[in-house]
N, C-alpha and C positions, 0 to 999 in steps of 0.2 A: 675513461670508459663511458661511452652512451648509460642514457636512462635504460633503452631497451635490456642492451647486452648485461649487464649489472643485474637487472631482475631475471633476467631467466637464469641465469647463474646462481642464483641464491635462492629462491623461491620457487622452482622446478617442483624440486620433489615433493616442495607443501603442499602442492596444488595437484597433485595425481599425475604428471606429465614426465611421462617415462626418456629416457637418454636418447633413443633412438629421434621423440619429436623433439626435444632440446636442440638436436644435432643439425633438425630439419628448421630449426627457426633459426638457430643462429647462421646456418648458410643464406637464409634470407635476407637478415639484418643487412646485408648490402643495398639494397633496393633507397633509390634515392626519390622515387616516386610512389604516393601510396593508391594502390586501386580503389575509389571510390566507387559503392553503389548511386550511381545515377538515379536509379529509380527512389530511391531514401534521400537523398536531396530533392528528390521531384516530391514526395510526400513532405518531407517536412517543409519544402517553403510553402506548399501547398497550404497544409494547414496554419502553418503561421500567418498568412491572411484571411485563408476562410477566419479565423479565430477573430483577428485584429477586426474585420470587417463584422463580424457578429455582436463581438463588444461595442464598435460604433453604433448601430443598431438599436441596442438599450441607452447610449449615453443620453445622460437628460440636456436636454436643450430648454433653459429657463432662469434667461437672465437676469431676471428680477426677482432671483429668489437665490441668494448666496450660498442656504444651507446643499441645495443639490443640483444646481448648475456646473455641469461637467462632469459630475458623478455616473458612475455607470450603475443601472438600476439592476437588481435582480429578480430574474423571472419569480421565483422563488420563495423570496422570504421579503418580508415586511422593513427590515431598515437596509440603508446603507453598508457595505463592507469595505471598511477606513482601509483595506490594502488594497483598493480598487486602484491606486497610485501606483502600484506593482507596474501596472499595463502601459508605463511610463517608459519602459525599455522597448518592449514590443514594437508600440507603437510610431518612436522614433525611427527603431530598423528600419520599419517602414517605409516610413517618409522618406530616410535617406536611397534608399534602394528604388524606392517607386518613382520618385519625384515629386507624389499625389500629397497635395497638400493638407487630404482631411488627415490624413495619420498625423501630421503635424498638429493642428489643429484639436484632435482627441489626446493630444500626450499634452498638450498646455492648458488641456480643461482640466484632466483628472488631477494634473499636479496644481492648478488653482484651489480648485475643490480643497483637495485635502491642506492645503496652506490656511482654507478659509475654516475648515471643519475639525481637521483631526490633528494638527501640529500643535508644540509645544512649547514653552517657553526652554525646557531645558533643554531642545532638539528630539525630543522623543515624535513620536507620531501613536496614535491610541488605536485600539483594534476596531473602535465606532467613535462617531462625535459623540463622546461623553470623557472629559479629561479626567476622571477616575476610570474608566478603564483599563486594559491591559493593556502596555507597552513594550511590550517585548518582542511588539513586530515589530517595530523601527530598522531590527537589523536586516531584515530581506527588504522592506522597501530601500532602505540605504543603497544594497547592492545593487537593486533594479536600478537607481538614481545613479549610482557611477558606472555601471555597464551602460546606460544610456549617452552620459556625458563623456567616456572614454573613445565608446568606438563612433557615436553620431552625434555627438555636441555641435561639430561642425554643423549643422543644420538651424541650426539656432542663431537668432542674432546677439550679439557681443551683450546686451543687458542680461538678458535671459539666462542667456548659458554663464555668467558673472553669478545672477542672486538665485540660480538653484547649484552652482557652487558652493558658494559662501552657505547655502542649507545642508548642505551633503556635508559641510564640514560639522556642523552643529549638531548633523546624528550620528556621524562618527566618533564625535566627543561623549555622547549618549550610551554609545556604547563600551567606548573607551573604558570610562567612568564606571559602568554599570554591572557591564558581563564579568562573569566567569566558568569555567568550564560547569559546574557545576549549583549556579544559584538557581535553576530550575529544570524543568528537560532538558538533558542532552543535545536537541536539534538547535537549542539558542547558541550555547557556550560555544559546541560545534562551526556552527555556520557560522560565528561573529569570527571564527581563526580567518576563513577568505575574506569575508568582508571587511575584516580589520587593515589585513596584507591590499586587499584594490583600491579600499579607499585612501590610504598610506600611499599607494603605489601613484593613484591619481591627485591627492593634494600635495604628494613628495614629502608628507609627514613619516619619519622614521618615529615618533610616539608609538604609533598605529601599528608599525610595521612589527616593534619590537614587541607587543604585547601579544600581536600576533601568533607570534613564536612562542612564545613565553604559555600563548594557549595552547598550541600545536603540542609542543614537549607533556603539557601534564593530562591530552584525551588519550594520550600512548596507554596507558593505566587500566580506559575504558573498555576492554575486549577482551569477553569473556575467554578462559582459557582453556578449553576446547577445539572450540570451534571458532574461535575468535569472531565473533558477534558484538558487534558494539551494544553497550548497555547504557540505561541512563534515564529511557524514558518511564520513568515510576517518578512516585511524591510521596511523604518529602523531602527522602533521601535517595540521591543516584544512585548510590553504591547500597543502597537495601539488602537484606536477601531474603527469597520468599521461607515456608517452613521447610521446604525439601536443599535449601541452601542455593534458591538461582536467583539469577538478577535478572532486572526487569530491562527486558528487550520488546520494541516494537519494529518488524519488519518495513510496515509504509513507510514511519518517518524515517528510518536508516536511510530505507535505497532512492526515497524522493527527495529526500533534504540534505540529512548531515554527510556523507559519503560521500554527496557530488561535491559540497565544501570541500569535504579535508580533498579529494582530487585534486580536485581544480588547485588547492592551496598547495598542496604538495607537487604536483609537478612543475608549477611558478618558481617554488624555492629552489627544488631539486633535491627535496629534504628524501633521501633513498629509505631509511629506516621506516619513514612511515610512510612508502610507496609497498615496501612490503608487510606492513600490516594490514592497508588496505588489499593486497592481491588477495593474502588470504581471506580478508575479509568478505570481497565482492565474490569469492568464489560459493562461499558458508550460504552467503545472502540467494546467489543465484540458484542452488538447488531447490527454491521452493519457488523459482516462476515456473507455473505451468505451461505445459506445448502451446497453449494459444496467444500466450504474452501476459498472462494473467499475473498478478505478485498474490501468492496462499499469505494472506495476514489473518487466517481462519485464529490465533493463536496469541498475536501480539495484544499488547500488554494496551494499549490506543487502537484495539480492534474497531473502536463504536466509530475510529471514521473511515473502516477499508470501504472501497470503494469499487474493489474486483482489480481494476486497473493501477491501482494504487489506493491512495490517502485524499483525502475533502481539500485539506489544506497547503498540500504541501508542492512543493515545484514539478519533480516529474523525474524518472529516474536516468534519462537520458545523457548528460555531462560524463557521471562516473563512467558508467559502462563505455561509452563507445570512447572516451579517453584512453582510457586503460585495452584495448581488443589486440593492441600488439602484445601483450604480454597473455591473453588468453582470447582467440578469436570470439570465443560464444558468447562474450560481452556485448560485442557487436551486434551477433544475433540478436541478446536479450534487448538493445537497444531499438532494434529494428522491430522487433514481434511487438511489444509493448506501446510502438506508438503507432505501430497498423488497429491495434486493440484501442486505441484514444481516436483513432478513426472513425471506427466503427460504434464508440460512442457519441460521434458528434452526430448535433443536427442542427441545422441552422446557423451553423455557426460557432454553437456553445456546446462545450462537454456537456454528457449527463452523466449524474454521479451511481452509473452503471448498466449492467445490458439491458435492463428491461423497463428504464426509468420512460421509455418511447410509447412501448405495449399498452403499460401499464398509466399512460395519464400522466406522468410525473413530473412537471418542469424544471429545469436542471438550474440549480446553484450555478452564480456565474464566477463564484471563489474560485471552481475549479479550473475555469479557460484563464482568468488572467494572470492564477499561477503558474498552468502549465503551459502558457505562451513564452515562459521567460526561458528554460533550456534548451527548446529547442529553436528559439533566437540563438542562445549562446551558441548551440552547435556551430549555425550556420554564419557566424561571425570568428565562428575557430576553426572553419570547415580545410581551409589548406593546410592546416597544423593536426588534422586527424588521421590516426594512421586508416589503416584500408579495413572497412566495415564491407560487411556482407553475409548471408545467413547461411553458409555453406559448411560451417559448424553446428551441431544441434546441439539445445539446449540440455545440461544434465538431468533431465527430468524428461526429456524424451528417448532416451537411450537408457534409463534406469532399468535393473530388473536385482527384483530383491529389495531388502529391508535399510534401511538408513537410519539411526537413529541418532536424534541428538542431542548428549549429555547435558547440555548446557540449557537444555528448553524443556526436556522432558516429554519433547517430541517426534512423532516415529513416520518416515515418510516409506510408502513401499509401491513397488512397482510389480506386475505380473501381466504380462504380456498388453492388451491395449489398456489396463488397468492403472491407475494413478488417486492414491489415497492419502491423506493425511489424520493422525490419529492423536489427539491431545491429551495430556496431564499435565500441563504447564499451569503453577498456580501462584504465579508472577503476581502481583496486583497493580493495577496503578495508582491509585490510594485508598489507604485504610479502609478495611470494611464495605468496601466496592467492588467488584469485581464482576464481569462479566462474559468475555471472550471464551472460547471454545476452550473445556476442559472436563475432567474427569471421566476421560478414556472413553470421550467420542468421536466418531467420525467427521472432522471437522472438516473437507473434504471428499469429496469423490470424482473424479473426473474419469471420460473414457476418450480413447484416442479419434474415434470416430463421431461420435457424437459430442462431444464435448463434457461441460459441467453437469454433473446429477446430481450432487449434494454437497451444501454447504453451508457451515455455523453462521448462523448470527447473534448479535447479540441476543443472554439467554432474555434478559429483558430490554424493552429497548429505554435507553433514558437521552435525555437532551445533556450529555455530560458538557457539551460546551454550546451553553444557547446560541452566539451568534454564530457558528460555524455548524449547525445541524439543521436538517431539516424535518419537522412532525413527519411521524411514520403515520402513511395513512391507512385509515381502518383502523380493524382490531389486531395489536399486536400479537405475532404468532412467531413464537422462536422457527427460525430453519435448521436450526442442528438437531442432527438423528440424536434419538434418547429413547432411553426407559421413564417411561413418568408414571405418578399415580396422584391423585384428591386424596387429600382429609381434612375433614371439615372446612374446605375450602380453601385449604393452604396447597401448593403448587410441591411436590417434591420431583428431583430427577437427578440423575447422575452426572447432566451438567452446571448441576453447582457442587459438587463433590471435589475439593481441592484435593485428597488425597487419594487418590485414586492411582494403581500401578498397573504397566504395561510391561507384558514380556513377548518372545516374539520367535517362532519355531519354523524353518524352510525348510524345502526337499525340491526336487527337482520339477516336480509338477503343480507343487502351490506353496501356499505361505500362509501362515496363521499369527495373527496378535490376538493376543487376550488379555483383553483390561477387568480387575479386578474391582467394582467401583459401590458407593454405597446412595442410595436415594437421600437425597437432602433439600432443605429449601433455601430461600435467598439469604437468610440467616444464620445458614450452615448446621442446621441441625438435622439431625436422622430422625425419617418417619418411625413410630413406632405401630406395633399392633399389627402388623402389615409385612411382606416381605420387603427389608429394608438393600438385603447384601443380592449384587448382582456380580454376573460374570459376562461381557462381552465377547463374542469371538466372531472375530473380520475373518474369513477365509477365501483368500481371493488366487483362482485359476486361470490361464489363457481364456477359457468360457464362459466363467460365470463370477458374481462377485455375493456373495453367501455372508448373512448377520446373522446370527442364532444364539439370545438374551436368553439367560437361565438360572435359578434360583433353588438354593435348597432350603427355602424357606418356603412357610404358609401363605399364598397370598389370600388375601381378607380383602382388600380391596379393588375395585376396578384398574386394573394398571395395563397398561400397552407400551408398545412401539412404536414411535410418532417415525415416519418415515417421509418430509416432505421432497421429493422429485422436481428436483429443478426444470421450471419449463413455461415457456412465454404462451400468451392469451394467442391462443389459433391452435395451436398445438393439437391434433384428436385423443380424446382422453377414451378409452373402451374398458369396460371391464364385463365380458362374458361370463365370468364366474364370479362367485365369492372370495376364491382366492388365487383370482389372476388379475389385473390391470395392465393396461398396455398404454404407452405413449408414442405415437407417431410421432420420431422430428425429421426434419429433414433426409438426415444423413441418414435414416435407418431405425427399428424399432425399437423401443424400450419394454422389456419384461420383465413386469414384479411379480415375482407368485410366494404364498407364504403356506406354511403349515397349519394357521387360523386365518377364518374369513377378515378379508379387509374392508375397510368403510371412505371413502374420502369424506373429510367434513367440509360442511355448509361453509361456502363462503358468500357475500353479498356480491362479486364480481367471480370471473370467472377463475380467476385465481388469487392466492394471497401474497403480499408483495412484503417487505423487509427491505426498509434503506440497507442493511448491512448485508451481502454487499452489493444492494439493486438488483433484486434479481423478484421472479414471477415463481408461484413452485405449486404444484401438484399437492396438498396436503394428506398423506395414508394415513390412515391409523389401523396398529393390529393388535387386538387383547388377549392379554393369556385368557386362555379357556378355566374354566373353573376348577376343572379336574387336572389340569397339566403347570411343570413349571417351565417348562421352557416353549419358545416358540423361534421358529426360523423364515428368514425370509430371503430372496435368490434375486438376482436382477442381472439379465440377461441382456444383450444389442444383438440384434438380428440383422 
């Protein structure tokens, strides 16, 4: 039986797909040709050289100086990025497809570089030249190195492509030796299952191949039972659970890194069991890209590196999804929306790590183009072997209407006519005593059909959780998630540091209501006192309007408000005719906030205030309870 025919037979009904479309794919399953979108091979080779050609651009050129000759520099940030060798695969494609010899030439610098700066004696490679560093990228550059040597090694002359063999085999022993499904995140253990299997596949070591497997059989374990959400990314145990009993899920690293592994690994083998843990998997994952190709990581658990489009670090989610589109078309979509979205954050050649990174002054991390050059190489090196992509399916998050919620995160997605919202109490941590990511029954999320994104979490504080892969937030940091906050004596309290916060959820034909029950607390988890501490949130979202009204049956004592920041880039007209009206001109159409107390925007030194998490520009409101009242409502309309 086909890989095809085998999965819709068995995983039909997992995935919502009624007998009638069962009946309508398997008549298709004949088709010996798959329809490619033209125009999506015309984008991604596109990009895959604008990319390669932008990274040449920074390479350093400075041969008398070993530490950074041929290293590729970042606009960015002040050291070297030791996986700048990633751009090893890329760049080959190149050369071999172009015939243009500098792609040659920048794939045997960056792999110099790092032979001279960041390798190791055990086969490791470090995450900067410093050999106490982190090693546990050695396994994606390994990949990049044999995806290189697999499909364009021919390009290379016989020493060359000999002694970056004979290397490839030294970090596949690295990892051999090292990994397991579980000695740190998830995305390592994960991704070392393919990388074990290609590198095995390419030095014809059955060691590699067997351990492989041996990984594959025991991530079966890692998916949550729900919704079957891969888990993992928490420390410093995978299998943790937070105090409401959930495991620690990160959506970027899922759909960018470890999912396009076990794909890629699994349709290699033909391993079918875990072809369908991934269908349902990638189905769970896909409800939370938004209409514009966006991934909501408003929530995961490694939120400090979304990046709207994804994750800082991580490949790019294109492999899994358009792999997998015969078994559920809107894969395709998601593959296709998601790197029109990587478009639109390029310039110059380089990702920015989000939409407003341009507006706003921000020069972009080059982590993110040399990672996300590597998938959609692969595509277009697996491009006759992909079934037929195209976006003639919509994504489940644009045909949603009504409430979603999901047991396994604690997270509530809801839809009402152009409206699309995400609502958190997810109180996952990624380790002890840390926590950050959108939670305690905020809106972590707002998007509208027509104008797009209006609000969204960021980190509640912003920290450098992994110095060489972040960049200073500049200015004064200013959380973007909607909240109730209030001062005492100078301590920050709000409801999004409140881990235990509950969400329930009431529909009718004409609208829909969630109501989070949540308490003010600060970064150390305590409840203000003296003060109204206990809030009730309520989302009420209609075809017309999208309605917040915070409410308390307590004393307030203190100055507390609404912080309401309004997604929105430098040009945008900002009017406010009254005290409690604001309007934001975008493009598409207008934006109307009106509330039942006068609003303020606060002072910012630029025109707006900006948040690496997830790169975005925003409007800052604020609206205070009035002295004599406990609750206050605020309405946000598109004209």
């Amino acid at each position: 039986m086909r890989r095809k025919e085998f999965i819709q037979l068995t995983t039909l009904s997992g995935i919502g797909i009624g007998l009638s479309m069962a009946n309508t794919l398997n008549s298709c399953s004949s088709k010996t040709e798959p329809i490619h979108s033209l125009e999506f091979k015309k984008l991604t080779s596109n990009l895959v050289k604008d990319w390669c050609d932008g990274m040449i651009r920074v390479q350093i050129n400075n041969p008398s100086n070993i530490e950074e000759h041929g290293a590729l520099g970042c606009p960015a940030c002040s050291h070297i990025h030791g996986r700048c060798m990633d751009a090893v695969y890329p760049f080959l494609y190149m050369a071999d497809t172009t015939g243009d010899r500098k792609y040659l030439y920048a794939a045997v610098g960056v792999m110099d570089w790092a032979e001279n700066n960041v390798s190791q004696e055990n086969g490791s490679w470090t995450v900067v030249p410093n050999p106490k560093s982190w090693k546990g990228i050695t396994v994606f550059g390994a990949i990049a190195l044999a995806e290189a040597l697999h499909y364009h090694g021919h390009v290379l002359e016989d020493d060359r492509r000999k002694s970056w063999t004979a290397r490839l085999e030294k970090a596949g022993q690295y990892v051999y030796d090292t990994f397991s499904i579980a000695f740190t995140n998830i995305n390592y253990g994960g991704t070392a299952i393919y990388g074990l299997n290609l590198i095995g596949r390419v030095l014809k070591n059955n060691e590699f191949i067997a351990k492989s497997k041996a990984l594959a059989e025991d991530i079966k374990s890692y998916f949550t039972a729900n919704e079957n959400l891969l888990f993992g990314e928490c420390k410093p145990d995978a299998k943790k659970l937070s105090a409401k009993g959930l495991h620690g899920v990160d959506l970027g690293y899922n759909v960018e890194e470890t999912l396009n592994s076990l794909v890629m690994y699994a349709l290699q083998v033909k391993d079918d069991e875990l072809i369908q843990i991934l269908t349902k998997s990638l189905n769970s994952h896909l409800e939370f890209m938004l209409p514009d190709g966006a991934w909501d990581n408003s929530w995961g658990t490694r939120q400090y590196k979304w990046s709207y489009w994804g994750s800082r670090t991580c490949d790019g989610s294109q492999p899994a999804f358009a792999m997998m589109a015969d078994i559920n078309p809107a894969f395709g979509t998601a593959a296709i929306k998601n790197t029109e979205l990587l478009k639109r954050c390029t310039a110059e050649g380089l990702i920015h790590g989000g939409p407003h990174y341009i507006s706003h002054g921000i020069p972009p991390c080059l982590h993110h183009t040399f990672t996300h050059a590597k998938p959609l190489t692969a595509l277009l090196d697996h491009w006759e072997e992909l079934p037929e992509l195209n976006t003639n399916t919509l994504l489940p998050r644009v045909t949603a209407d009504g409430v979603k919620n999901f047991k396994d995160l604690d997270v509530t997605l809801f839809a009402k006519g152009d409206w699309r919202g995400t609502i958190s109490a997810y109180d996952a941590i990624y380790k002890d005593g840390d926590y950050r990511q959108a939670t305690g029954g905020a809106l972590s999320v707002l998007y509208h059909n027509k104008v797009g994104l209006l609000c969204t979490a960021s980190m509640a504080i912003y920290k450098m959780v992994e110095a060489y892969n972040q960049q200073p937030n500049p200015g004064v940091d200013f959380a973007l998630t909607p909240r109730v906050e209030t001062f005492k004596e100078d301590a920050w309290y709000s409801n999004i540091f409140d881990r235990a916060a509950a969400i329930h959820s009431e529909e009718n034909d004409s609208d829909l209501q969630l109501i989070a029950k949540t308490e003010l607390k600060d970064k150390s988890n305590e409840t203000v006192t003296d003060t109204a501490s206990d809030f009730e949130l309520l989302y009420q979202s209609s075809k017309d309007s999208m309605q917040i009204i915070a409410k308390t049956d307590q004393t307030i004592k203190e100055p507390t408000a609404f912080v309401l920041p309004i997604v929105s880039p430098t040009g945008e007209k900002v009017t406010q005719s009254n005290p409690n009206e604001i309007t934001i001109q975008k493009p598409e159409g207008l934006v109307i906030i009106t509330a039942s107390v006068p609003m303020t925007i606060k002072d910012t030194p630029k025109e707006r205030i900006f948040n690496m998490v997830p790169g975005v520009e925003a409007v800052p409101i604020l609206a205070y309870f009035e002295s004599d009242s406990q609750e206050l409502e605020i309405r946000i309309k598109v004209s």
